[in-house]
N, C-alpha and C positions, 0 to 999 in steps of 0.2 A: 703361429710359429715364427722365430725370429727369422728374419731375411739371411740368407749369406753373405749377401753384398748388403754393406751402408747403406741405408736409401741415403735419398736427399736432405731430408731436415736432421738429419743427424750429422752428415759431413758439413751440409752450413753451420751447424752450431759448433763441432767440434774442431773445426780443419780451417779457424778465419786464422791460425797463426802459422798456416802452411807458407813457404817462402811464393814467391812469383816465378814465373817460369824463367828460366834463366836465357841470358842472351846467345846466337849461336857466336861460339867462339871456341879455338882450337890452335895451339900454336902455328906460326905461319901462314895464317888464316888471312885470303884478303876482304877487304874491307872500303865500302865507299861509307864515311861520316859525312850527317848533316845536322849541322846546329841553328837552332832560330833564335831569335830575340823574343820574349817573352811579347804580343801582344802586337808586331811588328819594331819594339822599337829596336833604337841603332845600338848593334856592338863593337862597332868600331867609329867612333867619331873624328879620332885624329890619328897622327902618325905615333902618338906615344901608346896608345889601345895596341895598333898595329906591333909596333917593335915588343910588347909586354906579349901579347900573344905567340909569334913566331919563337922570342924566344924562351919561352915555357915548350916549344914544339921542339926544339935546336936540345933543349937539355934531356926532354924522352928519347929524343934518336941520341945521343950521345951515351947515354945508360943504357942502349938497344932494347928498351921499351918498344921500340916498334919503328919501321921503316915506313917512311914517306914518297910517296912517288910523282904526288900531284897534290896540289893544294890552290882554295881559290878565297880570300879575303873578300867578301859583301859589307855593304853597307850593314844588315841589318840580318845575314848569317854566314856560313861559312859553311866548307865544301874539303874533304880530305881523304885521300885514297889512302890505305895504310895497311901494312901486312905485322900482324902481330909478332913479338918478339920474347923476352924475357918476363913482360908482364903479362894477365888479360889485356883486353883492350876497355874492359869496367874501369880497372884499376890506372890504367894511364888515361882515360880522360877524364875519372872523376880528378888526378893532379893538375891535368889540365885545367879542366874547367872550373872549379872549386878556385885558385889560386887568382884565376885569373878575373873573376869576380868580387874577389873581395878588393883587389886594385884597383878594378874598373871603380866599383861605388866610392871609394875613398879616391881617385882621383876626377869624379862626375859628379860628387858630394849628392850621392843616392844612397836607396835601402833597399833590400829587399832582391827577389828574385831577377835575374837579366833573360836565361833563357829559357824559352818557349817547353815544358816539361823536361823528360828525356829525349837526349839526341837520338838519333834515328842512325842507327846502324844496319848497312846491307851487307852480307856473305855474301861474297862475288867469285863467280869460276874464274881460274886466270885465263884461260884461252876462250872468245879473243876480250875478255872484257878490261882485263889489266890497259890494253891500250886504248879499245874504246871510251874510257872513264876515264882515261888522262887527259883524252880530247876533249871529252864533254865537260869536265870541269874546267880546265882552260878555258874553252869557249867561253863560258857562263857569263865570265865579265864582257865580251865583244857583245851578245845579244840582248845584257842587261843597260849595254851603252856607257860602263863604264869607260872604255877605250874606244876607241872610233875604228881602229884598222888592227891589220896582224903587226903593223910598223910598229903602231904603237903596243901592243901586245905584248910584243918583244923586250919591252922596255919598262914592262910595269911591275915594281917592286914587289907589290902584295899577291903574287902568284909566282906558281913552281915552271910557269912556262917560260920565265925571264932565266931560272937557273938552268934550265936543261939548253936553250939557246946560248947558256955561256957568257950573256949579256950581265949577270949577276951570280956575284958567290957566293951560295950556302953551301958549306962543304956538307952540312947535317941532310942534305936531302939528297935521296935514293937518284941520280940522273943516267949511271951510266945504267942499270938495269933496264930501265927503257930506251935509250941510246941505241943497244945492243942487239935488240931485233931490227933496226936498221941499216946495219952496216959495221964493220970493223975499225974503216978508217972515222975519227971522229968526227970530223968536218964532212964527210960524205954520208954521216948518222945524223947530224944536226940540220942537213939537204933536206935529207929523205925524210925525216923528222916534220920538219918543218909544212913541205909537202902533205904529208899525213894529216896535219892537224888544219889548215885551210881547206881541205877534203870534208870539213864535217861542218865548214860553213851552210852550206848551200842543204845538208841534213836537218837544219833547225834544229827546234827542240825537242828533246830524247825523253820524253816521259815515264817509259819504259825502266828507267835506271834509276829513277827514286819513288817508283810504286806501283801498284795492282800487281800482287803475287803470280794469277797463272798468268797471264801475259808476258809482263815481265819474264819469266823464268821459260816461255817457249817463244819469245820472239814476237809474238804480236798475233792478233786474230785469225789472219787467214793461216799463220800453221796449228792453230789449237783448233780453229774449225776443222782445217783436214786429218789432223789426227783424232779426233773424236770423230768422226764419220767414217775412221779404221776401226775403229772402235781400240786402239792402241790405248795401253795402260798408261798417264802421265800425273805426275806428281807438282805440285805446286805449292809454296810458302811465299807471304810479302815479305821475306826478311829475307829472301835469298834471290842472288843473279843467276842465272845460269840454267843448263840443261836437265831435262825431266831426269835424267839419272843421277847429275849433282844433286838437286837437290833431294832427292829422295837418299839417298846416303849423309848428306848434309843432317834430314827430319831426324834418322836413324842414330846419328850419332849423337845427336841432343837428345833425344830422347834418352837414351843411356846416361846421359849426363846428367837428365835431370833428374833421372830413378835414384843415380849415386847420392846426388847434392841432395836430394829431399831425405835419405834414410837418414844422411847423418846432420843435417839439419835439424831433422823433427825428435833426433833421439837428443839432440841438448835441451827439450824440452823434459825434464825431468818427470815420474811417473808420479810423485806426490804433488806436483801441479795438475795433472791429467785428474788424479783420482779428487780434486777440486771442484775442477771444471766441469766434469761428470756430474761428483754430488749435485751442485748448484744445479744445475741443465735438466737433472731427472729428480730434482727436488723429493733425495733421500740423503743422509747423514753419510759424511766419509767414512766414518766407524763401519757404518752397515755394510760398507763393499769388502772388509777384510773382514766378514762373520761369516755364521753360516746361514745368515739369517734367509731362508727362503722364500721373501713376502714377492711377489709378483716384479712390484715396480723394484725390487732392488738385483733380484736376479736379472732382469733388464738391463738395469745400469753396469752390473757388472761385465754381462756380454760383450756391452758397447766398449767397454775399459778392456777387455781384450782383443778383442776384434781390432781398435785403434792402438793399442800401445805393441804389439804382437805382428797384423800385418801392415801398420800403415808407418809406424815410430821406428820398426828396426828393432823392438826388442824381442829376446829370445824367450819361450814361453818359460824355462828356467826362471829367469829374471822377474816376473807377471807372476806366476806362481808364489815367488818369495814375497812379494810383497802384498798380494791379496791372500796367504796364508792359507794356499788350496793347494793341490796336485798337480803336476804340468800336464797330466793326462786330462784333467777337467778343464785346463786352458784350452788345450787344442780341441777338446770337444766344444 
């Protein structure tokens, strides 16, 4: 008897043109970006890399593509906290990154790829991560020995830690929003500021903030030991910062996003392409699936062409019906 559910060798053969899971994103969404160089090498070798990148970042904050709060220029990648805006945050870095690559190779006289796959996007809870992540990406050049001290820190161009200190003007970057949990007066926010972020010296390195999902997202071992020994229900993704109930709301809501994006994805897949791929796959003739023809292997194939175009494409058994030239009630059976 036919299965109710697809097994397996039928969703691999029939489902390789389903989309990829989609990234989580949701307007106003924060976000810690990391991008690599492809293999370690360098994406920024001089001050003209530098200036070509920040301002491809000046002109998305200016189109409110998306807010910046913290940003940190490497040798060899890059670091950026950013809460979504008018755009996804797909859509503003592939402008990003896309533009600023085809630059880099015509002013490095290269070809071919610069970064390392896809950047790595984290969904971050804003409390308290928004300022935890402004520190740690700050820091990142102090521990990488970019800069020697916080003097110098303060003073270094290719970082959001120079703008928020006042030391350097990008009007394009988010300063007072973090400013703000500091203090009122701004000079007494830029104090206490200051403070906060030499605070995370002597923390080291936060491994925590760009990987291992449950960790990550409960804070580190000894409270995921103790709350499994509550036997307490916790949720965890490597794509997300934050608390077992962030992200479990976070899974929740991508999950819905991706049910939406796959119906209407899979339904531009048209169903005389499907009733193709079928014939081919159950090596019987496209003719045979709109007959009546009862032979075993074509009744088969037909099932599989409803089953996938009906619960898995988004179409209506009406629509299935019309086109295999049978009853909607023989669909749905």
């Amino acid at each position: 008897m036919f299965p109710k559910q697809l097994d397996k060798r039928v969703k691999s053969r029939y489902f390789s043109f389903m989309p990829r899971q989609p990234r989580l994103d949701t307007p106003g969404a924060l976000h810690h970006v990391i991008g690599r160089g492809i293999d370690g090498t360098e994406i920024f070798g001089n001050k003209k890399d530098c200036e070509d990148f920040i301002g491809r970042l000046k002109d998305l904050c200016d189109k409110k593509a998306f807010s910046i709060y913290a940003w940190a220029l490497m040798s060899n990648h890059f670091h950026l906290l950013v809460r979504t805006g008018r755009l996804s945050l797909s859509n503003s870095m592939r402008k990003l990154l896309t533009g600023y690559v085809v630059n880099y190779n015509r002013r490095h006289k290269r070809y071919g790829h610069l970064f390392q796959n896809r950047y790595k996007s984290i969904l971050c809870e804003d409390d308290p991560y928004l300022l935890e992540l402004t520190r740690y990406i700050h820091l990142n050049l102090l521990r990488a020995g970019i800069v020697k001290n916080m003097k110098s820190l303060k003073r270094y161009e290719w970082c959001g830690h120079s703008v928020i200190m006042g030391t350097i003007k990008r009007s394009w970057q988010d300063s007072d929003t973090i400013l703000a949990y500091f203090g009122k007066r701004r000079k007494k926010a830029i104090e206490q500021y200051e403070l906060f972020i030499e605070g995370g010296i002597k923390e080291g390195s936060r491994p925590e903030f760009v990987g291992g999902g449950l960790i990550r997202s409960l804070g580190g071992w000894s409270q995921v030991l103790s709350l499994k020994r509550s036997g307490s229900k916790i949720f965890s993704d490597e794509r997300i910062l934050g608390s077992s109930e962030f992200v479990n709301n976070a899974i929740t809501d991508a999950e819905k996003k991706e049910k939406e994006t796959l119906r209407l994805n899979l339904k531009i897949s048209d169903l005389e392409s499907l009733a193709e791929k079928i014939s081919e796959g159950e090596a019987v003739e496209k003719t045979e699936l709109c007959s009546g023809n009862r032979r075993r292997t074509v009744v088969r194939a037909r099932k599989i062409f409803c089953q996938v175009s009906f619960k898995e494409m988004g179409y209506s058994g009406a629509d299935v019906a019309r086109f295999l030239g049978i009853t909607t009630s023989a669909v749905n059976r």
